[in-house]
KENUZA-644764 format. One line per field, with one value per residue: residue number from 0; residue in one letter; x, y, z of N, C-alpha, C in turn. Coordinates in steps of 0.02 Angstrom, whole numbers, plus 50000, padded with zeros to 5 digits. Layout:
% KENUZA-644764
resi <- (NUM ...) .
resn <- (A ...) .
n.u <- (X ...) .
n.v <- (Y ...) .
n.w <- (Z ...) .
ca.u <- (X ...) .
ca.v <- (Y ...) .
ca.w <- (Z ...) .
c.u <- (X ...) .
c.v <- (Y ...) .
c.w <- (Z ...) .
% end
This chain:
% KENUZA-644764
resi <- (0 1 2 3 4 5 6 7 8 9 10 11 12 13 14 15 16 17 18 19 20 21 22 23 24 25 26 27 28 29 30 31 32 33 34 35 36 37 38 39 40 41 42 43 44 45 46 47 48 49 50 51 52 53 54 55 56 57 58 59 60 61 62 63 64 65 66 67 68 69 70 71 72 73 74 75 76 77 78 79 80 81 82 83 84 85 86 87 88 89 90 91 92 93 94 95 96 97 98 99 100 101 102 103 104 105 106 107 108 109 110 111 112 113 114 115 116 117 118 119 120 121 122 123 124 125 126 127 128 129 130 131 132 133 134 135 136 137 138 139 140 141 142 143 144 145 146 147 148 149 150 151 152 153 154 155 156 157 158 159 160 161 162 163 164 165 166 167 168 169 170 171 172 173 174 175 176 177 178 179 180 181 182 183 184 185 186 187 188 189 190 191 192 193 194 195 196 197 198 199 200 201 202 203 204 205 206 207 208 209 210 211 212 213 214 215 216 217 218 219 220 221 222 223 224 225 226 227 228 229 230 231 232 233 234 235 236 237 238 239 240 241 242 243 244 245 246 247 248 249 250 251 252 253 254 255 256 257 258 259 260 261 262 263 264 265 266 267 268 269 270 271 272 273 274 275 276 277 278 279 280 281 282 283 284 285 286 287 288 289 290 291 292 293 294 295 296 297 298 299 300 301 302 303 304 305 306 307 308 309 310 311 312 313 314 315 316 317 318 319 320 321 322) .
resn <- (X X X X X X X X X X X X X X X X X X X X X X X X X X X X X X X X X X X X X X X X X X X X X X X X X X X X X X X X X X X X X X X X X X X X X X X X X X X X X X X X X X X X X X X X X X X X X X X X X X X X X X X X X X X X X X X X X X X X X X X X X X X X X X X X X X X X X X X X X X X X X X X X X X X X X X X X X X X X X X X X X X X X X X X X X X X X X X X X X X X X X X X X X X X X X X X X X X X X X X X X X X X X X X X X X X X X X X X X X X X X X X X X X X X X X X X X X X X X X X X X X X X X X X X X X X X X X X X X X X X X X X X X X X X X X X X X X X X X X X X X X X X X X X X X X X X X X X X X X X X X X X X X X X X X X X X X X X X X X X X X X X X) .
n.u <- (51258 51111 50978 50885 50778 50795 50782 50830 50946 51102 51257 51415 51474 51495 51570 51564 51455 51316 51181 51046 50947 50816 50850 50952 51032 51176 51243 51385 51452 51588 51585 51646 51586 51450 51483 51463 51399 51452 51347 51316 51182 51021 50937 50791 50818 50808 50819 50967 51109 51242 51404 51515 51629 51670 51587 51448 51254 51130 50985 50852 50723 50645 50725 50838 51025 51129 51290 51437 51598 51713 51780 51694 51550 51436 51339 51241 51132 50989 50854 50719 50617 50538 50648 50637 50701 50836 50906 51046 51125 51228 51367 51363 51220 51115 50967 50825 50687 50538 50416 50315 50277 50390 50576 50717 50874 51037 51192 51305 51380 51305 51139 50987 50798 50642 50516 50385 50252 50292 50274 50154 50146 50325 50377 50475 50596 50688 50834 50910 50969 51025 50904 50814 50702 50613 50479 50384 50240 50118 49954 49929 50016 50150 50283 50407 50549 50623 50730 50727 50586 50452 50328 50184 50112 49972 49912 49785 49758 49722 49817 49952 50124 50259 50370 50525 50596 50695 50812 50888 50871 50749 50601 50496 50484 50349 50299 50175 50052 49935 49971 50021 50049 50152 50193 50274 50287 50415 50442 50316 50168 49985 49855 49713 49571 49415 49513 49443 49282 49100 48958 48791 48664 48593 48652 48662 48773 48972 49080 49225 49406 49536 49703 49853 50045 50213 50379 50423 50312 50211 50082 49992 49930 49782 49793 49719 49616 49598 49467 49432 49343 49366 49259 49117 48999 48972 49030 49005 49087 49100 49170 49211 49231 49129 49066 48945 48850 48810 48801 48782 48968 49138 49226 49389 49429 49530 49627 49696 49847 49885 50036 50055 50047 49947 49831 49723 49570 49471 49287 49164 49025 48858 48733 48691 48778 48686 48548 48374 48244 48073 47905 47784 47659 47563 47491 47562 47516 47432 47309 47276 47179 47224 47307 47297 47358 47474 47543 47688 47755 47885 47996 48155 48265 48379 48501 48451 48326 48283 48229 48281 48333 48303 48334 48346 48267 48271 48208 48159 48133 48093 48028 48028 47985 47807 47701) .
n.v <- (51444 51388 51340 51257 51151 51057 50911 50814 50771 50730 50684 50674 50752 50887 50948 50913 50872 50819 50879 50833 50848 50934 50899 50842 50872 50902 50952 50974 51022 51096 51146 51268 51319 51295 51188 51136 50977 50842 50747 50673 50648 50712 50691 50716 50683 50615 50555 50523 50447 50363 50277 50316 50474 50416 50355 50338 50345 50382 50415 50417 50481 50411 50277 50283 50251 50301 50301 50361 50371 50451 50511 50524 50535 50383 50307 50165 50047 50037 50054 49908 49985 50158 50232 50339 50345 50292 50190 50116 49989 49938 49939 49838 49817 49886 49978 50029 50117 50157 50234 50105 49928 49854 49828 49887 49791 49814 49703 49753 49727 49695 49743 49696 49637 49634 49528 49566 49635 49618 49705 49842 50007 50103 50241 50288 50251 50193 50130 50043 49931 49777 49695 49771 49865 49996 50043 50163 50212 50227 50232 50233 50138 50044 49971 49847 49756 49623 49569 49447 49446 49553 49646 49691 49809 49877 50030 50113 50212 50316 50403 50473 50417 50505 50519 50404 50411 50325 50270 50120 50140 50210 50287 50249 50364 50443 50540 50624 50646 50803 50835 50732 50657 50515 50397 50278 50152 50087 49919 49931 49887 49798 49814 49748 49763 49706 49558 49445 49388 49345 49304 49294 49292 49266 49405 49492 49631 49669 49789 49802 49866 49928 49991 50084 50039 50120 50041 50076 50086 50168 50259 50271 50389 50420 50317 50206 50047 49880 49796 49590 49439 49266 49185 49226 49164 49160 49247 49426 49563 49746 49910 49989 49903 49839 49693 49567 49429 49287 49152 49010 48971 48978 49114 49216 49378 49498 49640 49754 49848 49982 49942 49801 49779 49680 49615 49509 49440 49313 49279 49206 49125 49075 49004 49077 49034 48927 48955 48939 48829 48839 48766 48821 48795 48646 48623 48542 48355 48361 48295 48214 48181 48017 48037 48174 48352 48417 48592 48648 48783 48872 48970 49038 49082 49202 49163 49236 49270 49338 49378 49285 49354 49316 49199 49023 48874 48706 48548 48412 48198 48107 47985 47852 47889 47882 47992) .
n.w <- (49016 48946 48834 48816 48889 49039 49109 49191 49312 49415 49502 49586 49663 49741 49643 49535 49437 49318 49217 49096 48944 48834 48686 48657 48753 48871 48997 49124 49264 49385 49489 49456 49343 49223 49071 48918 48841 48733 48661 48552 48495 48462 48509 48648 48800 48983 49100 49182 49267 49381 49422 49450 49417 49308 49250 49168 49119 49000 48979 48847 48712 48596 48606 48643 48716 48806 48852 48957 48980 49050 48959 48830 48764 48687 48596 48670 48638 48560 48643 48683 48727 48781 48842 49029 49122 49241 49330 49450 49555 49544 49410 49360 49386 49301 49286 49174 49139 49070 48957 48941 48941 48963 49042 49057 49079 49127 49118 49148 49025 48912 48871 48919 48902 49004 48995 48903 48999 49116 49210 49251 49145 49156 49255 49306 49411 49553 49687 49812 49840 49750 49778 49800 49724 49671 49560 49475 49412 49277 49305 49456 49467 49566 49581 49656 49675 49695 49677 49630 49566 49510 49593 49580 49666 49773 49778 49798 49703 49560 49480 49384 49410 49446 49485 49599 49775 49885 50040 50115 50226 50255 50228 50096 49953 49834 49706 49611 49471 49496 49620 49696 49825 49889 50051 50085 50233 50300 50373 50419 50516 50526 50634 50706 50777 50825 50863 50846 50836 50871 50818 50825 50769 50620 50497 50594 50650 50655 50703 50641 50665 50606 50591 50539 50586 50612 50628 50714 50824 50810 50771 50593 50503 50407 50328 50193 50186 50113 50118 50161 50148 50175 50157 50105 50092 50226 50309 50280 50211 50205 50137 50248 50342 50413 50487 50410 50482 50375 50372 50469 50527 50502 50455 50408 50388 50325 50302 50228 50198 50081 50003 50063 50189 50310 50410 50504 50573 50664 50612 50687 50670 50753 50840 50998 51167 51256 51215 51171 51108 51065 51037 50981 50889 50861 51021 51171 51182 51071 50971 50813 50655 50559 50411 50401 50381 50473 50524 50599 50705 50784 50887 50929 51070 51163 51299 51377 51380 51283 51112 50966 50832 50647 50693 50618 50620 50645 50604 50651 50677 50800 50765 50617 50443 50411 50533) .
ca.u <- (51186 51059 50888 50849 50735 50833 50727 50859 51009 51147 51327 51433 51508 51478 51628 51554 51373 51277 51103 50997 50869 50799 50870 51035 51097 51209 51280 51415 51474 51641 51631 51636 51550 51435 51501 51384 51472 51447 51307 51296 51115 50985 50857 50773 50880 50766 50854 51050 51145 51316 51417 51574 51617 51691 51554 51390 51202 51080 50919 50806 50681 50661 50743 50928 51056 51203 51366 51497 51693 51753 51823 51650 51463 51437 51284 51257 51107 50934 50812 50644 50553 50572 50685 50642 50735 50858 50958 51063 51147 51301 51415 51329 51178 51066 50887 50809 50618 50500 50349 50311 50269 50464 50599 50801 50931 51102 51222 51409 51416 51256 51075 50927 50727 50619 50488 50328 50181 50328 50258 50143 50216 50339 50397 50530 50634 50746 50817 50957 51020 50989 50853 50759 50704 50561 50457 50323 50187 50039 49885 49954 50060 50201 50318 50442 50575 50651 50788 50712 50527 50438 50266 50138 50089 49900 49910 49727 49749 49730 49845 50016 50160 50317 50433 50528 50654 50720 50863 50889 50853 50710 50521 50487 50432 50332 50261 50124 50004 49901 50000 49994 50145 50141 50243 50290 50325 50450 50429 50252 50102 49925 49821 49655 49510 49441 49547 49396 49220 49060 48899 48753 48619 48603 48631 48712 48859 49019 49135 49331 49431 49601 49754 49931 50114 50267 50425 50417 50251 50190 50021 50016 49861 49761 49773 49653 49619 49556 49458 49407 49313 49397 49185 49066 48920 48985 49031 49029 49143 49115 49241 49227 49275 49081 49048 48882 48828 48788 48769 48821 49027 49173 49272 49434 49425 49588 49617 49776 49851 49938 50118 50030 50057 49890 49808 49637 49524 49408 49230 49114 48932 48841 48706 48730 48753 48606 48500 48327 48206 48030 47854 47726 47585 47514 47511 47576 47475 47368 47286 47255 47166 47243 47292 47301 47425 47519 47587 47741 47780 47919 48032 48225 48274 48442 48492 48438 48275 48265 48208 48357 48294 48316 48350 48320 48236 48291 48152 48184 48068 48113 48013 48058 47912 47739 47686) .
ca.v <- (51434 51347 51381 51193 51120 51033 50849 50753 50817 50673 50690 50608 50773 50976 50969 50846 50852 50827 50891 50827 50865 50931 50912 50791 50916 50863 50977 50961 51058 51062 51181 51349 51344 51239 51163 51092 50908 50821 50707 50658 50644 50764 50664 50724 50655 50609 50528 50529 50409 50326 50246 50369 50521 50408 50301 50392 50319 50431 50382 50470 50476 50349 50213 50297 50234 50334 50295 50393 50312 50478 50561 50554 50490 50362 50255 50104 50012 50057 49997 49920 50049 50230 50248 50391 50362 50243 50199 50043 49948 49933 49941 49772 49788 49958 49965 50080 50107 50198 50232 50035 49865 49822 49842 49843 49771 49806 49662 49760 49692 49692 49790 49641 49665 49597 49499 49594 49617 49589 49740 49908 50048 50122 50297 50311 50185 50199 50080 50044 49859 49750 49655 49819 49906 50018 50081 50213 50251 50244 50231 50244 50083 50041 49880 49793 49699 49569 49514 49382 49459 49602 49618 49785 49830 49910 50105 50137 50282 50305 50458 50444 50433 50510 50502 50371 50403 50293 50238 50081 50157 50268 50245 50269 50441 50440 50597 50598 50721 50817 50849 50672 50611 50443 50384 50203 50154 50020 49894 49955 49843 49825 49776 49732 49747 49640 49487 49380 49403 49296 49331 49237 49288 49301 49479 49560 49641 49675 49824 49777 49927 49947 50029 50063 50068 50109 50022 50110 50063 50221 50270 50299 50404 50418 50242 50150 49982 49843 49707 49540 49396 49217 49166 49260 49120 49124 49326 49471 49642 49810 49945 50029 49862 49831 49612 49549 49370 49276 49080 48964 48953 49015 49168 49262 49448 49511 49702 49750 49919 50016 49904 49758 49757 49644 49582 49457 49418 49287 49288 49137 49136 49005 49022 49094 48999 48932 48963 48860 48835 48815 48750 48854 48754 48633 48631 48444 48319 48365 48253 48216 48124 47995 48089 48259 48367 48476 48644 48680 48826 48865 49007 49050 49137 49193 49125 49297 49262 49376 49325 49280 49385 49281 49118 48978 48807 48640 48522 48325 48169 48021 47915 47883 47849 47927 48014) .
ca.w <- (49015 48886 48839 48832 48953 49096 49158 49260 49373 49451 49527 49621 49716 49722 49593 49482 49423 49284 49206 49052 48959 48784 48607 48692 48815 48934 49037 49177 49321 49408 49539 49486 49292 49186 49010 48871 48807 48656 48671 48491 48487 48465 48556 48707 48871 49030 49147 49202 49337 49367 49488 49460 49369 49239 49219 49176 49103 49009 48934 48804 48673 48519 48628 48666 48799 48793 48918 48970 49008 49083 48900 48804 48755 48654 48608 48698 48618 48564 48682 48665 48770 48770 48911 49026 49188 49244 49400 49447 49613 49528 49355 49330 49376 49308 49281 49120 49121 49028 48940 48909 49019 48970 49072 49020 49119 49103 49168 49140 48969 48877 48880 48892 48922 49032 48943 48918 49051 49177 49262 49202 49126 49234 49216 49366 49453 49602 49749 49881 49830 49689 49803 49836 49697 49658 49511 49472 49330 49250 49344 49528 49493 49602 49578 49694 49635 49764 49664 49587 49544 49515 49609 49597 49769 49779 49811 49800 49663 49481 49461 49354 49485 49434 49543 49686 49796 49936 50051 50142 50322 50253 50202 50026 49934 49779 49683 49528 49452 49551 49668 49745 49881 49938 50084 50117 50286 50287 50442 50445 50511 50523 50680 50689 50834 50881 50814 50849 50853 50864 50785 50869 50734 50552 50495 50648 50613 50692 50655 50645 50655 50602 50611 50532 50655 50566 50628 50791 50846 50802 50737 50550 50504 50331 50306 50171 50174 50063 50158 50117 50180 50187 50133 50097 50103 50314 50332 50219 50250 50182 50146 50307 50398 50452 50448 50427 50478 50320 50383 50520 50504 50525 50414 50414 50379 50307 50301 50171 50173 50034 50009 50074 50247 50336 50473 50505 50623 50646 50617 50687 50661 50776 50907 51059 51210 51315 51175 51172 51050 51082 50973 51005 50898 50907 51087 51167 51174 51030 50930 50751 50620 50532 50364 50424 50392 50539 50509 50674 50724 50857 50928 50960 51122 51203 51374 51432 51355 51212 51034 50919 50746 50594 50677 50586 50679 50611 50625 50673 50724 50837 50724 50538 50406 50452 50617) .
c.u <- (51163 51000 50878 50834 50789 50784 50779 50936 51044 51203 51347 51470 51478 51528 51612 51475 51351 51191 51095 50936 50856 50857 50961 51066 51102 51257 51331 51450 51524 51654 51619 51585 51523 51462 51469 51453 51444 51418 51305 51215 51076 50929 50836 50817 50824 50788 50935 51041 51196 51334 51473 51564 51633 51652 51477 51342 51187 51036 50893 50739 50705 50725 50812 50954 51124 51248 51428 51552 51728 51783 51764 51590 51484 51360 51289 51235 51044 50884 50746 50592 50596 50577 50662 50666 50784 50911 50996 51101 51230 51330 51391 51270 51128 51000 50874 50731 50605 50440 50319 50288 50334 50514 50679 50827 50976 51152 51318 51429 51363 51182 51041 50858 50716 50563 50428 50267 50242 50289 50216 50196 50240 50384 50455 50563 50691 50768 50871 50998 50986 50924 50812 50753 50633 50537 50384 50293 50145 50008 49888 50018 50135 50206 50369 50488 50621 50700 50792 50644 50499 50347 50239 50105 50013 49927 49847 49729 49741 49777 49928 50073 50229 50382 50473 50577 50657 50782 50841 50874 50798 50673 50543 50458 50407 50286 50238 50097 49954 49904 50014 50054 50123 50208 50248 50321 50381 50452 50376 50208 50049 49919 49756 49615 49446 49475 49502 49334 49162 49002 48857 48680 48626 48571 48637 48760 48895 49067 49209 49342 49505 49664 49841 49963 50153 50324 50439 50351 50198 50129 49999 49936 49856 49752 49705 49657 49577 49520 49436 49406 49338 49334 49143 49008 48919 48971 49041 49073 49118 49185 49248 49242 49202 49081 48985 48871 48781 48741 48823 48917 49066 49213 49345 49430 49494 49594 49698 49765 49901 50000 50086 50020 49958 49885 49746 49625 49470 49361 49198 49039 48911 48795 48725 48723 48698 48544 48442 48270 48127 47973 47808 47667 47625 47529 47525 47528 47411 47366 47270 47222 47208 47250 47303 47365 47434 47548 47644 47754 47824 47954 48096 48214 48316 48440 48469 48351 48206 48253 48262 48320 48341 48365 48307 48311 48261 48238 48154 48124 48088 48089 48017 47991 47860 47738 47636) .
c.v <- (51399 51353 51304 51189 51058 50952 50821 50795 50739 50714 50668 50648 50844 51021 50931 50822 50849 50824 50876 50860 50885 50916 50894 50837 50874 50921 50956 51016 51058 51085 51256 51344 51262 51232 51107 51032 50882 50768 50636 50620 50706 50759 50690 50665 50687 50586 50530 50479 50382 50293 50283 50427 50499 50356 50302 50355 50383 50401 50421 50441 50445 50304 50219 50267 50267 50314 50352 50389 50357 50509 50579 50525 50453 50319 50216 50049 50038 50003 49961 49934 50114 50266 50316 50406 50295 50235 50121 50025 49958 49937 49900 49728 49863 49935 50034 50056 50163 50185 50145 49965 49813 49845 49801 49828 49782 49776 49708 49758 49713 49717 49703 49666 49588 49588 49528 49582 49606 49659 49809 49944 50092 50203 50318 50252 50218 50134 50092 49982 49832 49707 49697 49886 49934 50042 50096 50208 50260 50220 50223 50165 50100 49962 49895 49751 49698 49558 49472 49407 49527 49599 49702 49791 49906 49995 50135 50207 50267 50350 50428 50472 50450 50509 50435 50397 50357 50278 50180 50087 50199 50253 50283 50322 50442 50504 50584 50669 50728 50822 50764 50664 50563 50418 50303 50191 50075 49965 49885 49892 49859 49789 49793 49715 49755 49603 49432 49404 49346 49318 49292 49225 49303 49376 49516 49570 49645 49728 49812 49853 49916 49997 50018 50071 50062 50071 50031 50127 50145 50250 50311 50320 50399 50361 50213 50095 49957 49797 49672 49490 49323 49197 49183 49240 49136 49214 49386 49532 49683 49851 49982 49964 49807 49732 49595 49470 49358 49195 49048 48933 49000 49075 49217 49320 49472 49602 49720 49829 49925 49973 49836 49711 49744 49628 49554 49423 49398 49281 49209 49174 49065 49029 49046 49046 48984 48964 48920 48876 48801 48804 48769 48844 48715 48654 48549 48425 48328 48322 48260 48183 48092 48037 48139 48287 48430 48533 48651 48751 48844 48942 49008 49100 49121 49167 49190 49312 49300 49342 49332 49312 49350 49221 49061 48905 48750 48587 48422 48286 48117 47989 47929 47852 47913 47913 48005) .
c.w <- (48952 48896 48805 48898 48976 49116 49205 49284 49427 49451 49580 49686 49699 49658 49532 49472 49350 49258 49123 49036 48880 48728 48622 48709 48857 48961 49109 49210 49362 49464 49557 49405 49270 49107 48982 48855 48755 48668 48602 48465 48490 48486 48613 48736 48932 49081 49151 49280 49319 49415 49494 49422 49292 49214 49252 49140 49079 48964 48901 48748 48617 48541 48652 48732 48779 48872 48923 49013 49034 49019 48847 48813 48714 48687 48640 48640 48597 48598 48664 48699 48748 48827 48953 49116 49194 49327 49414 49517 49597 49449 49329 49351 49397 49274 49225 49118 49081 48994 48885 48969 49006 49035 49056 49076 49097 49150 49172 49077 48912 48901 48862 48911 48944 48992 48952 48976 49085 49222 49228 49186 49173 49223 49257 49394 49517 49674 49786 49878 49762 49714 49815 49787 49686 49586 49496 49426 49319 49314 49408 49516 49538 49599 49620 49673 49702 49745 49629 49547 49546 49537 49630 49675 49746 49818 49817 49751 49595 49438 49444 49402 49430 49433 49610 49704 49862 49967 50112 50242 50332 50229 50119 50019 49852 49747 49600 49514 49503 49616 49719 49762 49893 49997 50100 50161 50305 50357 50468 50464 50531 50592 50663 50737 50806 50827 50803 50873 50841 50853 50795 50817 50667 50527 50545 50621 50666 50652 50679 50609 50658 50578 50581 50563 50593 50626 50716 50847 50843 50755 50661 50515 50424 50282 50263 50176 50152 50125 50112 50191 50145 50141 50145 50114 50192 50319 50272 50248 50198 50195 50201 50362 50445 50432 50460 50436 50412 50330 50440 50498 50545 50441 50435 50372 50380 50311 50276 50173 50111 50045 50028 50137 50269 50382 50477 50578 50609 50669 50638 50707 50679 50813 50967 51142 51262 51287 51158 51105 51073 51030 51024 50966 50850 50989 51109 51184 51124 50994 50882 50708 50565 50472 50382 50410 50442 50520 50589 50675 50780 50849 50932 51028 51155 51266 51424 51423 51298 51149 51002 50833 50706 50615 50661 50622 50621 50634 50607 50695 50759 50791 50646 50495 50419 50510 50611) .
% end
């Protein structure tokens, strides 16, 4: 036993584990008992991972990377973050985050950082290949790394995420303060009714309602989504999905969930067909005196012969000059 505090737990079998955690414990497990090992640090230890039993990672406080070759610890490098998890694809190619907007790499050979602002700060990492990696932290962030880039994906929260786990056939799981889970559904998409709508007057609306499926066409509830309007001057959107006619055009209406799965449907704003327009004064044939000036007045009305509210008349003359 040990009356240090415990943070991270890896192994590679039920004969072969090890746990981290305060004042450079490192414990390991073989089976039937645990045995403390010789860390040679006295730093807090936050993270643990490997790819065998003889070839072990552990990260810690005031920038530590310790390794282990299967006979002991030894430093690696001091980083420039303050490592507090780490996980990797392969021997030559592990990932070290922590409380920072850096991020180490280790190729097999040598510890490097990624160049500041590559991504917030990230307090967890985990993935499934070197093209599919994840990481957690401050303020609900969540990053993505492709392989080539790292790109934050919108979670709609502000709460510090602690945790990822994932495998390559399985949605993502992410845990923060306040109890918060997040699930990522991998495959997932959005739809969007209607896909197309037409708005005949300025200032009707239209509500677009949508919907997440995971992978299996299957209805994924609790869903938020962001919208957005293609142009605003044409259609606007609220956050519940509602669109209001703004001006004669057309708009696409986007609707983005959590991870960034989308869908859009478009808005046109135009009259409605068989729509007439009438001038209701003068009356025709009226007459005027030279000089005079005319005020018009006219009318909209649908082909069903209702009034069109807040349409606007465009007003033309056969002859050019004075009338």
């Amino acid at each position: 036993g040990t009356g240090s505090e415990l943070r991270c737990v890896w192994g590679t079998s039920p004969t072969d584990v090890f746990a981290v955690g305060g004042a450079g414990t490192i414990l390991h497990y073989d089976g039937s008992t645990w045995s403390e090992m010789a860390s040679g640090t006295f730093r807090n230890i936050s993270g643990i991972w490997g790819t065998s039993s003889n070839d072990v990672y552990a990260v810690g406080e005031f920038r530590s990377i310790l390794h282990y070759k299967g006979t002991s610890w030894s430093a690696m490098t001091d980083a420039v973050l303050r490592p507090g998890a780490i996980w990797g694809s392969l021997a030559t190619d592990v990932y070290a985050v922590g409380n920072s907007d850096r991020i180490m790499h280790y190729d097999g050979t040598s510890w490097s950082a990624w160049p500041p602002g590559t991504t917030p700060g990230l307090l967890s990492v985990w993935g499934t290949s070197s093209t599919d990696i994840y990481g957690v932290g401050w303020n609900g962030v969540i990053s993505h790394y492709n392989g080539s880039n790292w790109k934050v994906m919108a979670t709609g929260i502000g709460s510090i995420l602690n945790g990822v786990w994932t495998t390559s056939n399985a949605d993502v799981f992410v845990v923060g303060d306040f109890g918060v889970i997040l699930r990522g559904f991998r495959g997932a998409t959005v739809e969007l009714t209607p896909s197309t709508a037409t708005l005949t007057a300025l200032g009707a609306t239209v509500q677009l309602e949508a919907e997440g499926r995971d992978a299996g066409d299957n209805l994924i509830g609790g869903v938020t989504f962001a919208w957005r309007s293609s142009d605003l001057g044409v259609a606007s959107v609220d956050a519940t999905g509602v669109v209001t006619a703004v001006a004669h055009g057309f708009a696409t209406i986007t609707a983005t969930a959590p991870g960034g799965a989308s869908a859009t449907a478009t808005v046109t704003v135009a009259p409605a067909s068989g729509t007439t327009a009438t001038i209701t004064s003068p009356s025709n044939w009226a007459s005027f005196a030279p000089g005079a000036t005319v005020t018009f007045t006219g009318s909209g009305a649908d082909s069903e012969g209702g009034s069109l509210t807040g349409a606007s008349l465009v007003w033309t003359s056969s002859l050019d000059g004075q009338i």
